[in-house]
C-alpha positions as YAML, in Angstrom:
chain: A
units: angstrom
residues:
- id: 1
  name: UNK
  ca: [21.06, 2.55, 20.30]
- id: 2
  name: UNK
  ca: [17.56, 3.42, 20.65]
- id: 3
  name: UNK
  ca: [17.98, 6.58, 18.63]
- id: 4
  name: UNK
  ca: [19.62, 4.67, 15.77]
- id: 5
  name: UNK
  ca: [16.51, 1.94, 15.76]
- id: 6
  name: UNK
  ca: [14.14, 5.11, 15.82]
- id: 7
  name: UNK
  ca: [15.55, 6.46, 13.10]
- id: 8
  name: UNK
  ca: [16.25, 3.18, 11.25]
- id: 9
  name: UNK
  ca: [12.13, 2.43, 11.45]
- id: 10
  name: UNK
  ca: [11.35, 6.14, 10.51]
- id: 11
  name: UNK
  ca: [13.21, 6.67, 7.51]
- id: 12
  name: UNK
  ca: [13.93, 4.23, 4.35]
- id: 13
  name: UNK
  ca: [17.38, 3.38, 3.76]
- id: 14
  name: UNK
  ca: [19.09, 4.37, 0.19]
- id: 15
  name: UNK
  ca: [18.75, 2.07, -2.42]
- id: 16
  name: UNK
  ca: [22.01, -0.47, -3.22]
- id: 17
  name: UNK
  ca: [23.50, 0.21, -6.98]
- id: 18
  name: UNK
  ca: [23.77, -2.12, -8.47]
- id: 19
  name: UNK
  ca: [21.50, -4.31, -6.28]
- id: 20
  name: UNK
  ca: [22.85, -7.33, -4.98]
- id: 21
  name: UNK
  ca: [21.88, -10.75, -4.91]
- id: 22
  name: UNK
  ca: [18.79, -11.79, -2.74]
- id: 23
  name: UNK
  ca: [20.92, -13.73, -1.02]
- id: 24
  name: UNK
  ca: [23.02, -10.70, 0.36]
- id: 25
  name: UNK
  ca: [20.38, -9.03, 1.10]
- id: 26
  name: UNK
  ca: [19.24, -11.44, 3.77]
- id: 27
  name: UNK
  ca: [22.98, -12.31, 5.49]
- id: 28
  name: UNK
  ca: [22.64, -8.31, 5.50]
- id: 29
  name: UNK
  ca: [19.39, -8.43, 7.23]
- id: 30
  name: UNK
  ca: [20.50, -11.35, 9.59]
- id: 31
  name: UNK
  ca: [23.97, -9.43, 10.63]
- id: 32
  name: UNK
  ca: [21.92, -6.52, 11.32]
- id: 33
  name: UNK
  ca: [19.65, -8.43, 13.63]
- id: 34
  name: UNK
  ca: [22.19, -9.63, 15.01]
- id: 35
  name: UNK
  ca: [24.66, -6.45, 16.17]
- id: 36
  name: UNK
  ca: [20.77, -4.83, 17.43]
- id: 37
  name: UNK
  ca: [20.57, -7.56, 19.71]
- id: 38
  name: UNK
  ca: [24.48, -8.01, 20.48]
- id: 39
  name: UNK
  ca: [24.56, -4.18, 21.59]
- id: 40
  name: UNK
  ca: [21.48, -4.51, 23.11]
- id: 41
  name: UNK
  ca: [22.10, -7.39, 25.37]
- id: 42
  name: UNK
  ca: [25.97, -6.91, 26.23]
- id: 43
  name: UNK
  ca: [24.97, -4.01, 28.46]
- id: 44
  name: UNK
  ca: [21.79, -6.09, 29.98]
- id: 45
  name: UNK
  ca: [24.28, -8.80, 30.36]
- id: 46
  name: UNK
  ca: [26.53, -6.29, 32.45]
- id: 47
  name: UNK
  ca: [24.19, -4.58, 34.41]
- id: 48
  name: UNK
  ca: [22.72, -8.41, 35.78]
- id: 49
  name: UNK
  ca: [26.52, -9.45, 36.48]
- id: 50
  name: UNK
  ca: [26.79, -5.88, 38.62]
- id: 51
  name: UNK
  ca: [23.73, -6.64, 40.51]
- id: 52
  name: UNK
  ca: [24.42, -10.51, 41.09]
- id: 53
  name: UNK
  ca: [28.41, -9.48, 41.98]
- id: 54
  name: UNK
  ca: [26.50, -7.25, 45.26]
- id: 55
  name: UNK
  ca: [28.20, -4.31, 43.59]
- id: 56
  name: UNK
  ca: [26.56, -0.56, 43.00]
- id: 57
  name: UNK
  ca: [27.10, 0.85, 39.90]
- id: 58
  name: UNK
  ca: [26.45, 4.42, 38.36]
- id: 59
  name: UNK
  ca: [24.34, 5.23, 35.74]
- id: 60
  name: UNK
  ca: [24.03, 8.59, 34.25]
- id: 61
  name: UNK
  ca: [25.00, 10.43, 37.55]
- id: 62
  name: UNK
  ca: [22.70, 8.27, 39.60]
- id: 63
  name: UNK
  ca: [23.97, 5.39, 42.21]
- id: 64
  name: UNK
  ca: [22.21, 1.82, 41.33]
- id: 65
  name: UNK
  ca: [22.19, -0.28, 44.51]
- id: 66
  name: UNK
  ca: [21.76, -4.09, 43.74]
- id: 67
  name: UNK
  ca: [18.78, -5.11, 42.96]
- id: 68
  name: UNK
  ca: [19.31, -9.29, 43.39]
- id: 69
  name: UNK
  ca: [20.62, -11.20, 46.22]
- id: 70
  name: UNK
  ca: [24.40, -11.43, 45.41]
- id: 71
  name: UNK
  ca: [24.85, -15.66, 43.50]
- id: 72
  name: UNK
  ca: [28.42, -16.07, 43.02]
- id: 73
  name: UNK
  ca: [27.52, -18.92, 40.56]
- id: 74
  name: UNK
  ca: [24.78, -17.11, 38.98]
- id: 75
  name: UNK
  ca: [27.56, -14.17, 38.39]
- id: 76
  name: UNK
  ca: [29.92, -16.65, 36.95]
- id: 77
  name: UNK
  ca: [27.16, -17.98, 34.37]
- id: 78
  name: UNK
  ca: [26.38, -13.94, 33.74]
- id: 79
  name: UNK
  ca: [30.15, -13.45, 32.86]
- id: 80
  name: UNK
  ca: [30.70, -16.28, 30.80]
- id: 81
  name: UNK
  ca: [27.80, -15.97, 28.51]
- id: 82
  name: UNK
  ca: [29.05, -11.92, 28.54]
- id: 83
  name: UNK
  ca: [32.61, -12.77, 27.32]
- id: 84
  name: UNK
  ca: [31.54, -15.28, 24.79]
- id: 85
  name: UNK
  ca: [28.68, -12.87, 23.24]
- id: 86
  name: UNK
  ca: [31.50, -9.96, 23.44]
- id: 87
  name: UNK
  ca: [33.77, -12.22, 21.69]
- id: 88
  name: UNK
  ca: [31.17, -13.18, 18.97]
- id: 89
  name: UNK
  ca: [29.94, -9.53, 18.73]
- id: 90
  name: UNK
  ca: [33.56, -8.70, 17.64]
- id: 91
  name: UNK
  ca: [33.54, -11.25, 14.89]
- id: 92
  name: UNK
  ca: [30.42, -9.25, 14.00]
- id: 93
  name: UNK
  ca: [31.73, -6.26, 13.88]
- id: 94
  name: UNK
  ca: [34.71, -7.39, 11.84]
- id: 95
  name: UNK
  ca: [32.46, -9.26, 9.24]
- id: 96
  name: UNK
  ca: [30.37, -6.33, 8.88]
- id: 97
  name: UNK
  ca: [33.21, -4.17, 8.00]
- id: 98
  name: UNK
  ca: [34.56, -7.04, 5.99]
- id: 99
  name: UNK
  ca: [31.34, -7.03, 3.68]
- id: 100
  name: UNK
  ca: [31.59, -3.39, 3.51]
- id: 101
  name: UNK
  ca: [34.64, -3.21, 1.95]
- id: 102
  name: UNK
  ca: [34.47, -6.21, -0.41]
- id: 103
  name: UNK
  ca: [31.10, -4.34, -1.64]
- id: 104
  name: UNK
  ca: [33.10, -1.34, -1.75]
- id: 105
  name: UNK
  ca: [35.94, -3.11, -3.79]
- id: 106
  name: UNK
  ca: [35.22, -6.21, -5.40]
- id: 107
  name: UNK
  ca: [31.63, -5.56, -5.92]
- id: 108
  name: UNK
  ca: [32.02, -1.63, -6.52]
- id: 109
  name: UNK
  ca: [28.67, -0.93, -5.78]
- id: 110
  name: UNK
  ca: [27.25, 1.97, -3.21]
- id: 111
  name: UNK
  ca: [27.36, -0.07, 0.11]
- id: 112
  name: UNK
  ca: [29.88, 1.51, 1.91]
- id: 113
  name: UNK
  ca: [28.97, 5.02, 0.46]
- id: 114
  name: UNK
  ca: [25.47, 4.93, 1.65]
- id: 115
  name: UNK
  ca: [26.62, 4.02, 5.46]
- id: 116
  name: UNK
  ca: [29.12, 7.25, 5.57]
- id: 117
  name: UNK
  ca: [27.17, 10.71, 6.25]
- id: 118
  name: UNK
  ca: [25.78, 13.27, 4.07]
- id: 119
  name: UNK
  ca: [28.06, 15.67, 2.59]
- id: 120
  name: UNK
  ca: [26.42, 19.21, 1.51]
...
């Protein structure tokens, strides 16, 4: 995730043809925003219900004792908000493809093409 926001502040992204409305471009901004911070909190969100659940956890190799005093109704909060964001992050992920194709499609402009790699 971090690589992708590195790379998405480094280099400019390809221009839309035929530009779309100003309008689109700012739903595209806000669903961008929005997927950054779903995939950045879900696994903040999961590591907190870990450490208030008084489980240890692995990451990368290493064992991560808990790091909270174990709150069974803290945990439960932790959980809830996790399933509802993962819920809402997959009617994210669904519009976003959604407004990929109907660019692709209906609008037949260069949306979809420009997310796809680089062919040589």
């Amino acid at each position: 995730m971090f690589s992708r926001l590195i790379i998405k502040h480094r280099y400019s992204d390809p221009s839309i043809v035929p530009p779309p409305p100003a309008w689109q471009m700012k739903a595209a901004s806000l669903m961008h925003i929005m997927l950054y911070i779903t995939f950045l909190a879900l696994p903040l969100l999961g590591i907190a219900l870990m450490a208030y659940s008084g489980k240890s956890w692995s990451f990368l190799g290493f064992n991560v004792s808990p790091f909270v005093t174990p709150n069974s109704e803290i945990k439960a909060l932790i959980k809830n908000i996790h399933e509802t964001w993962a819920n809402i992050g997959y009617f994210l992920i669904a519009a976003h493809a959604g407004a990929a194709l109907f660019h692709h499609y209906i609008q037949k402009d260069n949306t979809l093409l420009r997310m796809m790699p680089r062919r040589k």
